[in-house]
N, CA, C and O atoms as CSV, one atom per row, in Angstrom:
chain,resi,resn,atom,element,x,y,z
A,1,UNK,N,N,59.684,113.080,103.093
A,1,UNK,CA,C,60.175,112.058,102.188
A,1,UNK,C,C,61.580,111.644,102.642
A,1,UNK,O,O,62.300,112.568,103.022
A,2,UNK,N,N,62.239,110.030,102.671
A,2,UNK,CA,C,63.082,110.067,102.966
A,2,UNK,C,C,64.137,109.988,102.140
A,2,UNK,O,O,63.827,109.835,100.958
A,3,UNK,N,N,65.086,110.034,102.338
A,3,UNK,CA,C,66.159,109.815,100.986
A,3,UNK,C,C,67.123,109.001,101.529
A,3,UNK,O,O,67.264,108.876,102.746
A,4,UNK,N,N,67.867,108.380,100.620
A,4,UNK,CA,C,68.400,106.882,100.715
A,4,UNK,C,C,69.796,106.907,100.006
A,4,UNK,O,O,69.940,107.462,98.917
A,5,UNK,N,N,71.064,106.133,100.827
A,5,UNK,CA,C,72.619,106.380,99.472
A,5,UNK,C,C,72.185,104.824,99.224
A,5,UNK,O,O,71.469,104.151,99.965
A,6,UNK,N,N,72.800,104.416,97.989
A,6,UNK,CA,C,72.942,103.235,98.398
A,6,UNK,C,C,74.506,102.849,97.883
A,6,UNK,O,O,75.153,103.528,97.086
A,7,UNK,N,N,74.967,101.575,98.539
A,7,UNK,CA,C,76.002,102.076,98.322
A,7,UNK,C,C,76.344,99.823,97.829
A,7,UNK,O,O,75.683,98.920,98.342
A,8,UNK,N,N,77.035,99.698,97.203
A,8,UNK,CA,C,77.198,97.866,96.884
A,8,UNK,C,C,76.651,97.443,98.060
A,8,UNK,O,O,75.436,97.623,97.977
A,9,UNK,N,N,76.944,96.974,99.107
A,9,UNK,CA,C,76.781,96.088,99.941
A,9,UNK,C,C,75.353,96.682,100.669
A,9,UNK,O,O,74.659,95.701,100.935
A,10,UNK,N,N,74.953,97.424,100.913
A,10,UNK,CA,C,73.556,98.354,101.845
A,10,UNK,C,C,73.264,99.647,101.192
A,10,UNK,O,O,73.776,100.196,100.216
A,11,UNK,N,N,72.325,99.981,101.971
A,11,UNK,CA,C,71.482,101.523,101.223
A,11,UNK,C,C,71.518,101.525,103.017
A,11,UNK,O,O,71.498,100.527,103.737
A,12,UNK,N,N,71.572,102.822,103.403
A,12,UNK,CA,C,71.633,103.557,104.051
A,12,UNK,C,C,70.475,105.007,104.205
A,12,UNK,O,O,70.251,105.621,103.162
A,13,UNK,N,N,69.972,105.362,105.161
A,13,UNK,CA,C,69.380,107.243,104.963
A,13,UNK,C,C,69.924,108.187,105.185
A,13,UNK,O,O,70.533,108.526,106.200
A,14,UNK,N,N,69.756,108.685,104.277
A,14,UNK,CA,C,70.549,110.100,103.973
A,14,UNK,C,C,71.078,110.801,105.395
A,14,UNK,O,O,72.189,111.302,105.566
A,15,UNK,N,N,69.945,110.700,106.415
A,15,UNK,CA,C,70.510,111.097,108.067
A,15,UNK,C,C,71.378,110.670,108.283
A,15,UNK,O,O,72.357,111.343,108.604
A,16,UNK,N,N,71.398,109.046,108.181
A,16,UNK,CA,C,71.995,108.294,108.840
A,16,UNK,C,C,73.813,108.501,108.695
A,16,UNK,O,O,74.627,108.321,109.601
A,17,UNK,N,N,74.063,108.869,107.465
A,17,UNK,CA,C,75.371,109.022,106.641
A,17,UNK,C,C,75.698,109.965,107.228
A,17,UNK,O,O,76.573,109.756,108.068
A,18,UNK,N,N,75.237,111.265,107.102
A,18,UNK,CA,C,75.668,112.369,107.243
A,18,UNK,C,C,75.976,112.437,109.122
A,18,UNK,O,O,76.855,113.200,109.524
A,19,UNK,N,N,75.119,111.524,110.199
A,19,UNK,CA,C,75.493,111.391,110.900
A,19,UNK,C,C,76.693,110.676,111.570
A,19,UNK,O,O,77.097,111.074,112.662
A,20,UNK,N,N,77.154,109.840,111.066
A,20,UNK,CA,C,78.063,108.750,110.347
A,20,UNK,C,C,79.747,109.618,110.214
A,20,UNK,O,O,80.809,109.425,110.805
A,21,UNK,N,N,79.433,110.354,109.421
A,21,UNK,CA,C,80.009,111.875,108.877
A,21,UNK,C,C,80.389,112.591,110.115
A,21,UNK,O,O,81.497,112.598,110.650
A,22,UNK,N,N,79.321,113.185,110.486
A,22,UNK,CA,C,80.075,114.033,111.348
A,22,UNK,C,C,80.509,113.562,112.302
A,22,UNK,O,O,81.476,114.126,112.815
A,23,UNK,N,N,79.986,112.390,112.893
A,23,UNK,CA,C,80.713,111.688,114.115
A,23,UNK,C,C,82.336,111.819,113.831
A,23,UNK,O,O,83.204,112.495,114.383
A,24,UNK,N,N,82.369,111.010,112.884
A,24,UNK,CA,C,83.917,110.501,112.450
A,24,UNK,C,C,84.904,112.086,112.265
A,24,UNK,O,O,86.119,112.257,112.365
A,25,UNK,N,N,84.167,112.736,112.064
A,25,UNK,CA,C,84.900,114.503,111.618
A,25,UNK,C,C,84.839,115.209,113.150
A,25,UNK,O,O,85.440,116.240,113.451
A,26,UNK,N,N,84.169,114.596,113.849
A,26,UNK,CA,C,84.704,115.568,115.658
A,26,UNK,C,C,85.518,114.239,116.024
A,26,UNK,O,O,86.398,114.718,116.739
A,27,UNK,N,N,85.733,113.039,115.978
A,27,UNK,CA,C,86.411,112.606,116.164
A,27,UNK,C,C,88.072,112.413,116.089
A,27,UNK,O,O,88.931,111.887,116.797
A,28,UNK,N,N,88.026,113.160,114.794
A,28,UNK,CA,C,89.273,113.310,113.874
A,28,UNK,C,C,90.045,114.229,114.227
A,28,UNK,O,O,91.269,114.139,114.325
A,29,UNK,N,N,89.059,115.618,114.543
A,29,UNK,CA,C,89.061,116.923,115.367
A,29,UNK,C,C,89.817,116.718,116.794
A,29,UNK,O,O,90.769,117.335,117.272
A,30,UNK,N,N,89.045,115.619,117.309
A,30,UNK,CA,C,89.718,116.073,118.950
A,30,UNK,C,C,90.903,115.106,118.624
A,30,UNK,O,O,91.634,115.047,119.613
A,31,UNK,N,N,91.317,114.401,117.695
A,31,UNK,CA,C,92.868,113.811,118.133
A,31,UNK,C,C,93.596,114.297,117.110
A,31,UNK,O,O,94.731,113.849,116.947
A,32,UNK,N,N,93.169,115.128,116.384
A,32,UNK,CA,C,94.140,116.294,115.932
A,32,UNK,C,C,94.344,117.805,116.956
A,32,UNK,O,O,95.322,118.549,116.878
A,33,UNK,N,N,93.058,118.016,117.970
A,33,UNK,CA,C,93.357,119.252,118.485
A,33,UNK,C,C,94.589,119.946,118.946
A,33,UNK,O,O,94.788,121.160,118.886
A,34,UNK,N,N,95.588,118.818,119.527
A,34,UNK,CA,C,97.187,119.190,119.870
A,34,UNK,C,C,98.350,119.312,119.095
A,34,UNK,O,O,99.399,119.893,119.375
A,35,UNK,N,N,97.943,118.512,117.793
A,35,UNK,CA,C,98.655,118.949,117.206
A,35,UNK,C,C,99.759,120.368,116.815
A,35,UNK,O,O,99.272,121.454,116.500
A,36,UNK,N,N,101.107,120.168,116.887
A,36,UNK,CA,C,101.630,121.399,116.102
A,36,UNK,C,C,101.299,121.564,114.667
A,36,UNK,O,O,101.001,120.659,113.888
A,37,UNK,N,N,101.388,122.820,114.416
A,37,UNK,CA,C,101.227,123.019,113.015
A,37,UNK,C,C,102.251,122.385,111.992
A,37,UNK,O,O,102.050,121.668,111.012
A,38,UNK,N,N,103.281,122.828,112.480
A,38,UNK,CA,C,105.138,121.747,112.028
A,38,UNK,C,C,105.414,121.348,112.851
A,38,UNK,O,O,105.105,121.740,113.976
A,39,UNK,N,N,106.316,120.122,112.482
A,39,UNK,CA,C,106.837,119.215,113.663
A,39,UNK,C,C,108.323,119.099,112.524
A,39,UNK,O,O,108.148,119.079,111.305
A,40,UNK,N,N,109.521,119.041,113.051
A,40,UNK,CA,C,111.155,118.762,112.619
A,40,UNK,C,C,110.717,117.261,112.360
A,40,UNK,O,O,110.019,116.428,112.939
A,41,UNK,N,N,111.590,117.344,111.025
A,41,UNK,CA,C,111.964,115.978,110.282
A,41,UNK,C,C,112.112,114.911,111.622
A,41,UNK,O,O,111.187,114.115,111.787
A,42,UNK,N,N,112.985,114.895,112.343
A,42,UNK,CA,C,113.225,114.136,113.622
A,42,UNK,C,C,112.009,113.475,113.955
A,42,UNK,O,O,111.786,112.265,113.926
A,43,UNK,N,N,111.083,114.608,114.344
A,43,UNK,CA,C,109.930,114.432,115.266
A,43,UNK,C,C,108.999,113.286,114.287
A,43,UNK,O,O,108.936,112.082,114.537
A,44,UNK,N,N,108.433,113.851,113.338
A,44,UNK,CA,C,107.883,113.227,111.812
A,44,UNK,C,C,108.676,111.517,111.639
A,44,UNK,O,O,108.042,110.483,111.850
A,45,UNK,N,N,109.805,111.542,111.319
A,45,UNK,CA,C,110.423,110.159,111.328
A,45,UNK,C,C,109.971,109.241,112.433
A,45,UNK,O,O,109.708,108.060,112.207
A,46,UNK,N,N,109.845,110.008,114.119
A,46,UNK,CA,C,109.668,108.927,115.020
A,46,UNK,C,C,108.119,109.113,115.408
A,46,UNK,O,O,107.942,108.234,116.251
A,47,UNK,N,N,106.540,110.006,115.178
A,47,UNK,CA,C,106.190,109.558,115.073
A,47,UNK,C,C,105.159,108.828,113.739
A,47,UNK,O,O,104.019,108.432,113.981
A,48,UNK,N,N,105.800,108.743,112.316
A,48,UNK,CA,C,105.170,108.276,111.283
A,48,UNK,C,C,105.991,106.911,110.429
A,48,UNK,O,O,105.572,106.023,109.685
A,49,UNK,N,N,107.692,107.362,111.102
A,49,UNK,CA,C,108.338,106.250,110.114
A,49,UNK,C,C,109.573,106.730,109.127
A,49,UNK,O,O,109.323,107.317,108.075
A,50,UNK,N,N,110.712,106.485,109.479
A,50,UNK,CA,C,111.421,107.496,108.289
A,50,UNK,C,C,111.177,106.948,107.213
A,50,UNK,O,O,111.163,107.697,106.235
A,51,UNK,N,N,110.885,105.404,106.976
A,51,UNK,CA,C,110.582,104.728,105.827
A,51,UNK,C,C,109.158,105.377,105.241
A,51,UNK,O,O,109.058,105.661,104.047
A,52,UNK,N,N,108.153,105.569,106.113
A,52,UNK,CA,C,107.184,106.489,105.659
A,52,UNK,C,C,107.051,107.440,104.815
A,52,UNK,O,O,106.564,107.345,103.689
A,53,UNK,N,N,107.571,108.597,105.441
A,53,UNK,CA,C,108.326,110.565,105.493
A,53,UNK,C,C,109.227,110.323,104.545
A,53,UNK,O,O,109.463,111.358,103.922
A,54,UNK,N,N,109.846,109.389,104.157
A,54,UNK,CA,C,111.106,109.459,102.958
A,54,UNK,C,C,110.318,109.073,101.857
A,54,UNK,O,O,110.557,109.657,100.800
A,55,UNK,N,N,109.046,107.848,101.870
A,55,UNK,CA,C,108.073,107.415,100.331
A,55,UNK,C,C,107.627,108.720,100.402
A,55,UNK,O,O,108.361,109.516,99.816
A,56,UNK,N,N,106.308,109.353,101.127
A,56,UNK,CA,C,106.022,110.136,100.836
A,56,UNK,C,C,106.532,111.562,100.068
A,56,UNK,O,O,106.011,112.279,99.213
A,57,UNK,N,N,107.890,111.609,100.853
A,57,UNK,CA,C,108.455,112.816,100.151
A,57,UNK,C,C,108.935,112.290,98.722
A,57,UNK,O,O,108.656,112.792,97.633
A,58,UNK,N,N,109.397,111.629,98.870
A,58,UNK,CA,C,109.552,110.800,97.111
A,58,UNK,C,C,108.711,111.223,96.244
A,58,UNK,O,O,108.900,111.954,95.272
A,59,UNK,N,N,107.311,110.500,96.819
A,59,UNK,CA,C,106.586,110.284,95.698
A,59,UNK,C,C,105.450,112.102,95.603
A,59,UNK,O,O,104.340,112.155,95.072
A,60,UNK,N,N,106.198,113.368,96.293
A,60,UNK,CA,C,105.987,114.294,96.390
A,60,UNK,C,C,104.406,114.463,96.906
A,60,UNK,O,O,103.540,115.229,96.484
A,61,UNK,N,N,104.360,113.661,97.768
A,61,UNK,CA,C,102.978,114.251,98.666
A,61,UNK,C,C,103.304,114.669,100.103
A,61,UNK,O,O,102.406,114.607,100.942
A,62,UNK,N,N,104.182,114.971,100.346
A,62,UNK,CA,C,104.439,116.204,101.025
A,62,UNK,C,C,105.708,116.985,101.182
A,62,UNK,O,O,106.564,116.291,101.730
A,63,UNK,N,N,106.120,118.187,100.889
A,63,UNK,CA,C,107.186,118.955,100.686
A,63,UNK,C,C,107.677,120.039,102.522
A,63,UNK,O,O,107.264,121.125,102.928
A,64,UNK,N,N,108.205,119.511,102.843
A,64,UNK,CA,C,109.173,119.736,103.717
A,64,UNK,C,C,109.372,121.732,103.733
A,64,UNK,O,O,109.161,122.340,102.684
A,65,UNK,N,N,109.684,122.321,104.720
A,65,UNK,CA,C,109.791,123.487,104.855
A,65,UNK,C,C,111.224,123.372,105.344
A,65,UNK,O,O,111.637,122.559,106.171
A,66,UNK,N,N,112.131,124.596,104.515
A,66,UNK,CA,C,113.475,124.709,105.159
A,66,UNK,C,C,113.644,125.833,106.089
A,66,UNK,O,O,113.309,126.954,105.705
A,67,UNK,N,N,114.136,125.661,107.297
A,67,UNK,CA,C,114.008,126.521,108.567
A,67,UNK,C,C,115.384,126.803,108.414
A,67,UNK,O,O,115.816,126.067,107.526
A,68,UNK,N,N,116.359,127.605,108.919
A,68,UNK,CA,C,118.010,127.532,109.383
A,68,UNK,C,C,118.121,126.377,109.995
A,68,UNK,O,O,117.521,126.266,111.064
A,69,UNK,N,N,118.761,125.442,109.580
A,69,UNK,CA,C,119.249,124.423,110.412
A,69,UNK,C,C,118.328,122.995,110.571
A,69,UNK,O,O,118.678,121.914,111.044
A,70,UNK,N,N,117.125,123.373,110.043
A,70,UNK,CA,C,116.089,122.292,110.408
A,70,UNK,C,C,115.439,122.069,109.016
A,70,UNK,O,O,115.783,122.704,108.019
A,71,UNK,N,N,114.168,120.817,109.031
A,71,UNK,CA,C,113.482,120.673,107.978
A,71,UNK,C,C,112.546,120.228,108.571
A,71,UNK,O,O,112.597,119.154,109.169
A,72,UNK,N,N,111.326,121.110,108.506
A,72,UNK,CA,C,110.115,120.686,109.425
A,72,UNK,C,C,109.060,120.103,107.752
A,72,UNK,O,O,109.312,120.073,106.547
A,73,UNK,N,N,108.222,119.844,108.362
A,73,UNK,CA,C,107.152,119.505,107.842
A,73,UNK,C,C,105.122,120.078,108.435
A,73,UNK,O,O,104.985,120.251,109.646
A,74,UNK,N,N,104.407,120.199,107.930
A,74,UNK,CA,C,103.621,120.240,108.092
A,74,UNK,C,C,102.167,119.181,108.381
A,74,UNK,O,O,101.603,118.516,107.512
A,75,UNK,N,N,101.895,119.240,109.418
A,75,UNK,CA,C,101.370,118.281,110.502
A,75,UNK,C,C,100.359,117.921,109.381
A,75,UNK,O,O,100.581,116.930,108.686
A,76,UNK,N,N,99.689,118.387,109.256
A,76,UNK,CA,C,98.262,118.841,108.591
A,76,UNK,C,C,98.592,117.519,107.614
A,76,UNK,O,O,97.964,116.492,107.873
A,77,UNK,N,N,99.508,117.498,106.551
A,77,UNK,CA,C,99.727,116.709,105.720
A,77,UNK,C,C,100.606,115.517,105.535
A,77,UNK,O,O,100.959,114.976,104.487
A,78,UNK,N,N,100.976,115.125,107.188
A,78,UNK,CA,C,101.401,113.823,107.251
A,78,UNK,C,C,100.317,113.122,107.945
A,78,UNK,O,O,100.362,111.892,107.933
A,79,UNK,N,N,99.256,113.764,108.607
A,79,UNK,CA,C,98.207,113.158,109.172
A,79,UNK,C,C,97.289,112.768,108.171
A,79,UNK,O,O,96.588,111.795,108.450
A,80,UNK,N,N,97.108,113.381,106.908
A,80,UNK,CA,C,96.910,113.160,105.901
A,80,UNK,C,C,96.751,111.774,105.188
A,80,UNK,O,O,95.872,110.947,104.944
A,81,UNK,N,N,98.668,112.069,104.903
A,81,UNK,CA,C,99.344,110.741,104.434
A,81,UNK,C,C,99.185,109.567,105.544
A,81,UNK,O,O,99.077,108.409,105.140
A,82,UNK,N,N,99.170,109.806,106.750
A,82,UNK,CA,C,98.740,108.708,107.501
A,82,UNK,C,C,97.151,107.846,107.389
A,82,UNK,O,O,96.886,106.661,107.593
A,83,UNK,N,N,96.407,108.832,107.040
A,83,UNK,CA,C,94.979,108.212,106.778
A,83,UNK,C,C,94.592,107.522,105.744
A,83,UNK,O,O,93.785,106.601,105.623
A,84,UNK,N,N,95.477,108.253,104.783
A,84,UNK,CA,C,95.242,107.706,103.398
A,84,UNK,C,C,96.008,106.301,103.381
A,84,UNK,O,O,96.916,105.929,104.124
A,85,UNK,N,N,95.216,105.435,102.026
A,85,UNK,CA,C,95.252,104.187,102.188
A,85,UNK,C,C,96.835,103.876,101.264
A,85,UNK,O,O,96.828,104.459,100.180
A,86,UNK,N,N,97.624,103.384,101.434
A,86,UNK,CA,C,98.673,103.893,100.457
A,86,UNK,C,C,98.908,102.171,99.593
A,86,UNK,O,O,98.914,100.974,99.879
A,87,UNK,N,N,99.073,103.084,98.413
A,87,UNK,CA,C,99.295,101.753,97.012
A,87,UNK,C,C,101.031,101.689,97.141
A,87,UNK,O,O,101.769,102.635,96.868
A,88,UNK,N,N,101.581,100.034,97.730
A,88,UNK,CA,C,103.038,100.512,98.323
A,88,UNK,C,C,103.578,99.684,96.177
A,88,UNK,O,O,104.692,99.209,95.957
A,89,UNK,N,N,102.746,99.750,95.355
A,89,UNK,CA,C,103.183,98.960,94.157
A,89,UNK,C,C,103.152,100.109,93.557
A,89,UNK,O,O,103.588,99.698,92.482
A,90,UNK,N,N,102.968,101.362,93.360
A,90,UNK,CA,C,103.131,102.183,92.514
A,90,UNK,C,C,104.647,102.304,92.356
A,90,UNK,O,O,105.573,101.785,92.980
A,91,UNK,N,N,104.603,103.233,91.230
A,91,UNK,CA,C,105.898,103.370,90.910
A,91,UNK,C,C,106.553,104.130,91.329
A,91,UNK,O,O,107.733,104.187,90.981
């Protein structure tokens, strides 16, 4: 039996999605594989944006780690904030 999403615009099979899926998730994988785990405020500002790294930390979706001397951040969750679609009218 087959099974079907449907979604506004098309219906899709259930294979088809989930293939869809994982494509996009090894994809995501290999251009995250080099990533550092933290990268210094510095690094973060030039490659996401200090105008970026400064909303985000604002609007507390992502909190900064204090090192001696440094303020790194965690990769994981500016790649995050980079994917995500951002509402620049919130408050």
């Amino acid at each position: 039996m087959m099974q079907f999403l449907e979604f506004p615009d098309k219906c899709v099979s259930y294979t088809t999605f989930l293939n869809d899926v994982a494509a996009r998730i090894v994809r995501l994988l290999k251009d995250d594989r080099n990533d550092p785990e933290y990268i210094s405020q510095r690094k973060a500002f030039e490659i996401f944006g200090r105008r970026n790294v400064e909303r985000w930390r604002k609007l507390k979706r992502i909190t900064p780690i204090k090192r001696p001397g440094k303020l790194e951040y965690l990769m994981a969750d500016l790649r995050l904030q980079q994917r995500t679609q951002q509402d620049y009218l919130e408050p």
